[in-house]
DRENDOGU-621379 format. One line per field, with one value per residue (C-alpha): residue number from 1; residue in three letters; x, y, z. Coordinates in nm, 3 decimals, decimal comma. Each point is the difference from the previous one (the first is absolute). Example, Ala and Ser with C-alpha at 12.3 -4.5 7.8 and 13.67 -1.06 7.14 Angstrom:
resi	1 | 2
resn	ala | ser
xx	1,230 | 0,137
yy	-0,450 | 0,344
zz	0,780 | -0,066
END
This chain:
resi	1 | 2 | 3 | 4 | 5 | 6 | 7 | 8 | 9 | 10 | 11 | 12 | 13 | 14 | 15 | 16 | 17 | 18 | 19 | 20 | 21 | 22 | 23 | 24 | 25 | 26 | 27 | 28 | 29 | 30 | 31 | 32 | 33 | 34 | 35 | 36 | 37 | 38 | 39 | 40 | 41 | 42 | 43 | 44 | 45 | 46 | 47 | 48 | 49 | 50 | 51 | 52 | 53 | 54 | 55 | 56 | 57 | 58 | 59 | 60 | 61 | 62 | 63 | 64 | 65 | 66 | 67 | 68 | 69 | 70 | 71 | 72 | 73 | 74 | 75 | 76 | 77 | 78 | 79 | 80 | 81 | 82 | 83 | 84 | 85 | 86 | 87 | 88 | 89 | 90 | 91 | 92 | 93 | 94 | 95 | 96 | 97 | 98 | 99 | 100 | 101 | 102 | 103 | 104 | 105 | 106 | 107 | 108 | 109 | 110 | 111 | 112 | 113 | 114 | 115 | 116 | 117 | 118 | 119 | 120 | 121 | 122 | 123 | 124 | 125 | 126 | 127 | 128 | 129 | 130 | 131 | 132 | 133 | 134 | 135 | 136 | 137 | 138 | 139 | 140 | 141 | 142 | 143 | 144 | 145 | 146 | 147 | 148 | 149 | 150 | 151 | 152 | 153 | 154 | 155 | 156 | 157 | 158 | 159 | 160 | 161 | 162 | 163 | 164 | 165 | 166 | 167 | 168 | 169 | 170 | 171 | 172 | 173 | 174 | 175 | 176 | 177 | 178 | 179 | 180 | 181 | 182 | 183 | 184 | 185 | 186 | 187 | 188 | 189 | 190 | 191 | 192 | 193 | 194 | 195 | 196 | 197 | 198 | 199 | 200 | 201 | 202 | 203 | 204 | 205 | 206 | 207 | 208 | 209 | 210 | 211 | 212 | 213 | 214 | 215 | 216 | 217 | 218 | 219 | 220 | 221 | 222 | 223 | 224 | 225 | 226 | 227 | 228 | 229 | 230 | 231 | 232 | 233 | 234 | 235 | 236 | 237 | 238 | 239 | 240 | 241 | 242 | 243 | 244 | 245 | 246 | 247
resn	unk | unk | unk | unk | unk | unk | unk | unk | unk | unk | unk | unk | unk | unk | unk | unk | unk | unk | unk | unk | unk | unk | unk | unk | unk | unk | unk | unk | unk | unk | unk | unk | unk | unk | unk | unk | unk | unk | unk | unk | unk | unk | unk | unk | unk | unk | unk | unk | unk | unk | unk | unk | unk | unk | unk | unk | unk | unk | unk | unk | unk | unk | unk | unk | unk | unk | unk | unk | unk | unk | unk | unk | unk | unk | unk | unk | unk | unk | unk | unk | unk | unk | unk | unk | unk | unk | unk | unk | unk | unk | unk | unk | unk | unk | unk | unk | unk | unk | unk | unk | unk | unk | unk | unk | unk | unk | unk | unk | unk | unk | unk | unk | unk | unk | unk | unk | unk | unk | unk | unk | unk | unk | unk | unk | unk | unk | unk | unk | unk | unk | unk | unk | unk | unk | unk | unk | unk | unk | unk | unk | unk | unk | unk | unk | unk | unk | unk | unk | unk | unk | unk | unk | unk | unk | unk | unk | unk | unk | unk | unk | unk | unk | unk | unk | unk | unk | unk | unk | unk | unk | unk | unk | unk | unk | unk | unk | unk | unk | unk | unk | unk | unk | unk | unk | unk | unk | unk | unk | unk | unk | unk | unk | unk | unk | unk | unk | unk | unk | unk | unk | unk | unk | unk | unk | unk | unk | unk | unk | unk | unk | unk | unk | unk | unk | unk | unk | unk | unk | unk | unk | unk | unk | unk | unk | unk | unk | unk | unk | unk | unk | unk | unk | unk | unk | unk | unk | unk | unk | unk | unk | unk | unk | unk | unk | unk | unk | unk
xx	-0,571 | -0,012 | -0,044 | 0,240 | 0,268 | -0,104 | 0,074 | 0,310 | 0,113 | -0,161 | 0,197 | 0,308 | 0,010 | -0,083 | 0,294 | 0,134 | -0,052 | 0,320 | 0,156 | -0,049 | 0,240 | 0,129 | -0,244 | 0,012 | -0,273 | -0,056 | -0,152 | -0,099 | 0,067 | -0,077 | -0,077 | 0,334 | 0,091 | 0,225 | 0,091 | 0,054 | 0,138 | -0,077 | 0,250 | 0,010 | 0,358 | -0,146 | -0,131 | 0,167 | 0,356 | 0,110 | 0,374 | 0,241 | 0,192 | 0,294 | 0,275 | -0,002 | 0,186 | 0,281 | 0,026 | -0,229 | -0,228 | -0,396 | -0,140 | -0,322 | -0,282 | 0,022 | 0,381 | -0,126 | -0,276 | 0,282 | 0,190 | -0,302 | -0,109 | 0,263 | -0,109 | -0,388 | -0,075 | -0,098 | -0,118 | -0,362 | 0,119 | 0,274 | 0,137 | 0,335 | 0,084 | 0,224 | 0,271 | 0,299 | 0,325 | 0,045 | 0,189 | -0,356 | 0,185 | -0,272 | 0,045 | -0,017 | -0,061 | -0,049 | -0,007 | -0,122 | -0,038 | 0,158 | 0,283 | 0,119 | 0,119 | -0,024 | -0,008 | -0,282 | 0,052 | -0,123 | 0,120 | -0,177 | 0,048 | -0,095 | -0,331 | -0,283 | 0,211 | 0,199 | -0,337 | 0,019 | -0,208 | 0,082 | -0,047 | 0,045 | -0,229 | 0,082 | -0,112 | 0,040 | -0,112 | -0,392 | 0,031 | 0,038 | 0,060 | 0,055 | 0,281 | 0,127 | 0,371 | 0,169 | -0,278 | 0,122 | 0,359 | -0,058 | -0,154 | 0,047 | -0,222 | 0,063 | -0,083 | 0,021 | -0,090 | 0,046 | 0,023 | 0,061 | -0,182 | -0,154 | -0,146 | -0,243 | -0,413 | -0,127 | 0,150 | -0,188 | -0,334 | 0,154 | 0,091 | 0,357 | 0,035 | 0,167 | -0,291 | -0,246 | -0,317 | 0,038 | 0,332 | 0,022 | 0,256 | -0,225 | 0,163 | -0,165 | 0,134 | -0,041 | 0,103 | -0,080 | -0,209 | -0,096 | -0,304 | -0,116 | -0,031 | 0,340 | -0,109 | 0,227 | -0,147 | 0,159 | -0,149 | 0,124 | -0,222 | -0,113 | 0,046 | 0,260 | -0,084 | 0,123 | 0,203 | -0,312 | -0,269 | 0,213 | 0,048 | -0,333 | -0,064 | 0,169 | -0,111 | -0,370 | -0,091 | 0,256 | 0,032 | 0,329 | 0,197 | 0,321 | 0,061 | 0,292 | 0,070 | 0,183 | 0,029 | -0,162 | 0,010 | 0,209 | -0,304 | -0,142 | -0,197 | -0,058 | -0,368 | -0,057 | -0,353 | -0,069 | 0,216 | 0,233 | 0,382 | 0,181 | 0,285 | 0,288 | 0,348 | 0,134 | -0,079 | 0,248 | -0,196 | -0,321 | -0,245 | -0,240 | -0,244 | 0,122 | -0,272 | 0,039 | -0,046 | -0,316 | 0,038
yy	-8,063 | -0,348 | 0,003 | 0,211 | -0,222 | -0,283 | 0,225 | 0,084 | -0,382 | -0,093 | 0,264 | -0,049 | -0,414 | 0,105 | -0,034 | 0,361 | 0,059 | -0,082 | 0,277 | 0,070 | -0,055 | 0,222 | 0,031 | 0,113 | 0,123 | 0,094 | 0,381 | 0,269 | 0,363 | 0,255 | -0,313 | -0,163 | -0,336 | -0,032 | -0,312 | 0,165 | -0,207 | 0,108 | -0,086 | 0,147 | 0,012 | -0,037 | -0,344 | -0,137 | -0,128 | 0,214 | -0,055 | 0,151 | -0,290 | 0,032 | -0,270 | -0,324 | -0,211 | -0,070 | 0,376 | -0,038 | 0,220 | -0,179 | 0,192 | -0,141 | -0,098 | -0,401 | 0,038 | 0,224 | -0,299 | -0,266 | 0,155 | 0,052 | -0,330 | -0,052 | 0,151 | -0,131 | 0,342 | 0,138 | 0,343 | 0,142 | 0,265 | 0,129 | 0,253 | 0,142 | 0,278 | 0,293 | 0,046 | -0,179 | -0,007 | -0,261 | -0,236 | 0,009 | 0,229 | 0,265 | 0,353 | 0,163 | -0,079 | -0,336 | -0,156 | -0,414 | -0,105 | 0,292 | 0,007 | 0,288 | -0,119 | 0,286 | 0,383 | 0,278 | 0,173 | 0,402 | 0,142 | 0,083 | -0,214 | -0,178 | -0,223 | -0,028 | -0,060 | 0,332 | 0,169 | 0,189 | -0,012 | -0,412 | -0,225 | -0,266 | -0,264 | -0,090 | -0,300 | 0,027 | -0,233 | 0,030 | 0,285 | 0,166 | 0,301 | 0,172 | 0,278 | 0,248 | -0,086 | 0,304 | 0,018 | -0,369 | 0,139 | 0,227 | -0,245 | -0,318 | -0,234 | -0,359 | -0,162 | -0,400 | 0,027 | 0,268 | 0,045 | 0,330 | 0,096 | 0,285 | 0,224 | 0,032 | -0,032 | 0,182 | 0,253 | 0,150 | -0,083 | 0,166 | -0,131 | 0,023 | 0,378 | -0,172 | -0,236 | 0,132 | -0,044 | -0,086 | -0,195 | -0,226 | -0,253 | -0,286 | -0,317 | -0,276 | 0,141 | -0,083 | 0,159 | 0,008 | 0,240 | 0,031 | 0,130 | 0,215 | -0,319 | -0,120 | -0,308 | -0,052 | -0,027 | -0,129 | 0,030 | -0,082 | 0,090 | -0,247 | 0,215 | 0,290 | 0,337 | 0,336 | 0,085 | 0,232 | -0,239 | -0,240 | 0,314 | 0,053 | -0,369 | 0,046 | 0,346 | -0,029 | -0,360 | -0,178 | 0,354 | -0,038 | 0,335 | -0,150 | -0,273 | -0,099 | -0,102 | -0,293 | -0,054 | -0,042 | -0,228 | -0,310 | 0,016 | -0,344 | -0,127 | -0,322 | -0,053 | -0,374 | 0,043 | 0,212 | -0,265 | 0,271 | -0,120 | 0,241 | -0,109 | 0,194 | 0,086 | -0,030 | 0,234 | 0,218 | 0,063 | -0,196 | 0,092 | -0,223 | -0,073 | -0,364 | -0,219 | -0,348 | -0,286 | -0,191 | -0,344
zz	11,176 | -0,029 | -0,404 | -0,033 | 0,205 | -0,202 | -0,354 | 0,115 | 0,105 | -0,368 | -0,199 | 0,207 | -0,074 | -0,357 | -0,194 | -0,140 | -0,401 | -0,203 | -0,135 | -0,390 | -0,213 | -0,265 | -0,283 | -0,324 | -0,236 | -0,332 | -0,056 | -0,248 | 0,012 | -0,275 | -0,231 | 0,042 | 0,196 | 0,258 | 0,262 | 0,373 | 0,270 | 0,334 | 0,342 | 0,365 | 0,114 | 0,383 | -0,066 | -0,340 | -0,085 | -0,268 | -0,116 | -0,295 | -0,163 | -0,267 | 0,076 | 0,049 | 0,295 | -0,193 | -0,151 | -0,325 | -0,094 | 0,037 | -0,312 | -0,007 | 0,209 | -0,010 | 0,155 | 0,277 | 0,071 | -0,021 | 0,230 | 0,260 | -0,074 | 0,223 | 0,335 | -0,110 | -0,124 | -0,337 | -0,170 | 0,021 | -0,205 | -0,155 | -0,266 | -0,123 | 0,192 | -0,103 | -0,289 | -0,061 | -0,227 | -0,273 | 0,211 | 0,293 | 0,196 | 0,174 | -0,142 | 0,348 | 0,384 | 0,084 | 0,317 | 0,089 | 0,320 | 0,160 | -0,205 | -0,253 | -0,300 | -0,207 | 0,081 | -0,078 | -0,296 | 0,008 | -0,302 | -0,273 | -0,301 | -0,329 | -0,022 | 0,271 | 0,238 | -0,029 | -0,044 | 0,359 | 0,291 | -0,030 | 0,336 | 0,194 | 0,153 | 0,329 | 0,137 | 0,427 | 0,278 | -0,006 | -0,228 | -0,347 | -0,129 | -0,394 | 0,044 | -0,259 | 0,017 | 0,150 | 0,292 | 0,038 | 0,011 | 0,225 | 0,295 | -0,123 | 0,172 | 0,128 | -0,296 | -0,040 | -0,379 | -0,201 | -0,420 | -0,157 | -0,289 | -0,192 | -0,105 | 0,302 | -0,121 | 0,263 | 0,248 | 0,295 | -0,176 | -0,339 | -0,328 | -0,101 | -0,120 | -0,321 | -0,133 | -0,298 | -0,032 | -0,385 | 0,005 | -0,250 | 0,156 | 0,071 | 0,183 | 0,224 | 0,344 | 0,344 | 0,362 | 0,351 | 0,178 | 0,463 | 0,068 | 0,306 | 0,229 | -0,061 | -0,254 | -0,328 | -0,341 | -0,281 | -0,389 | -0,315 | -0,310 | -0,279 | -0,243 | -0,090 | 0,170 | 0,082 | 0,287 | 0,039 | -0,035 | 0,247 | 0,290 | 0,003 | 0,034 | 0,395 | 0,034 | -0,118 | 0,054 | 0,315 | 0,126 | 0,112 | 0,089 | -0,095 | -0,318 | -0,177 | -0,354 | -0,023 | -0,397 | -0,330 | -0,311 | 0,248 | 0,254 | 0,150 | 0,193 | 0,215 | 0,152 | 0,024 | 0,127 | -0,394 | -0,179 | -0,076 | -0,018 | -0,252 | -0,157 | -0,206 | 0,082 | 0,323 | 0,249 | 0,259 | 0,300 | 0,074 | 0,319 | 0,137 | 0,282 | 0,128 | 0,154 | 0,171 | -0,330 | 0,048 | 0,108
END
């Protein structure tokens, strides 16, 4: 008994592990690369950004990191998240900081994002979920981030009903996926690939029930810790893990 008070005093004056940070990692399926960045809403600081302070639209990764740079924060991750109108304006839902700035969109349209079942990812306190839009419409939950995109990757542990096997429309895409445990995964591929190749990327490989497309050909990526900073045109809606900045 008395070993076994002393363990106890030792592991309780041990100080606790620090929790891990959002990672991200490069990986191959079927023979083609992809960069997957990995977050649990429970424990990491995941936030939607589009405008500015003073109303401007951030568009790129180095203004989000000014602007945190602030508050001594910065980005552990972070991609473009969801389409948007010539002017950076999101195509659908979008909601920052609890806000609504734009409403869902459920009808069927031109382009990806008109490709029905689309979705939304909803970022809550401690939580995340991927939700085809009119399930989101019909229970909307308490969302403090949310972007609308589509079409949806994976529904229900199914491909979208509209992807083929031996499309030809090939674009570097990248989307969002949350497994059975509740963690996010976000992937972006290094090369162009199929909408089918990509679904089976979440279904097969970060076996996530739900995933969400969030767009092709404009996709980027920012992973400091893989020297990956991806420039371009600016960007409408950006999501990223925020982390304290190191000292």
């Amino acid at each position: 008994m008395r070993i076994r008070a002393a363990l106890f005093l030792l592991a309780a004056l041990l100080p606790l592990p620090a929790a891990a940070e959002p990672a991200c990692h490069p990986l191959t399926h079927e023979g083609r690369g992809y960069v997957v960045c990995s977050a649990d809403p429970a424990t990491d600081d995941l936030r939607l950004f589009l405008k500015t302070d003073q109303g401007g639209i951030y568009g790129s990764f180095g203004r989000v990191n000014q602007a945190l740079a602030a508050r001594d924060e910065t980005l552990a991750f972070a991609m473009n998240a969801g389409m948007y109108h010539p002017d950076r304006r999101p195509v659908g839902l979008y909601v920052e900081d609890g806000r609504q700035q734009m409403h869902a969109v459920a009808a069927a349209g031109p382009g990806n994002f008109g490709m029905l079942p689309n979705g939304v990812l909803c970022l809550e306190d401690g939580r995340a979920e991927v939700i085809e839009t009119r399930a989101y419409l019909e229970a909307p939950p308490e969302c403090r981030y949310a972007t609308q995109s589509g079409p949806m990757l994976v529904i229900d542990g199914a491909l979208h009903p509209r992807f083929l096997s031996d499309s030809d429309s090939r674009y570097v895409r990248n989307g969002v996926g949350v497994d059975a445990e509740g963690r996010l995964h976000f992937a972006i591929s290094d090369a162009p690939v199929t909408f089918h190749e990509f679904g089976r990327l979440f279904r097969d490989v970060l076996k996530t029930p739900d995933a969400l497309y969030f767009d092709g050909k404009v996709s980027k990526l920012y992973a400091p810790d893989l020297g990956r900073n991806d420039a371009g045109l600016p960007m409408g809606p950006i999501v990223g893990a925020v982390v304290p900045a190191a000292e």
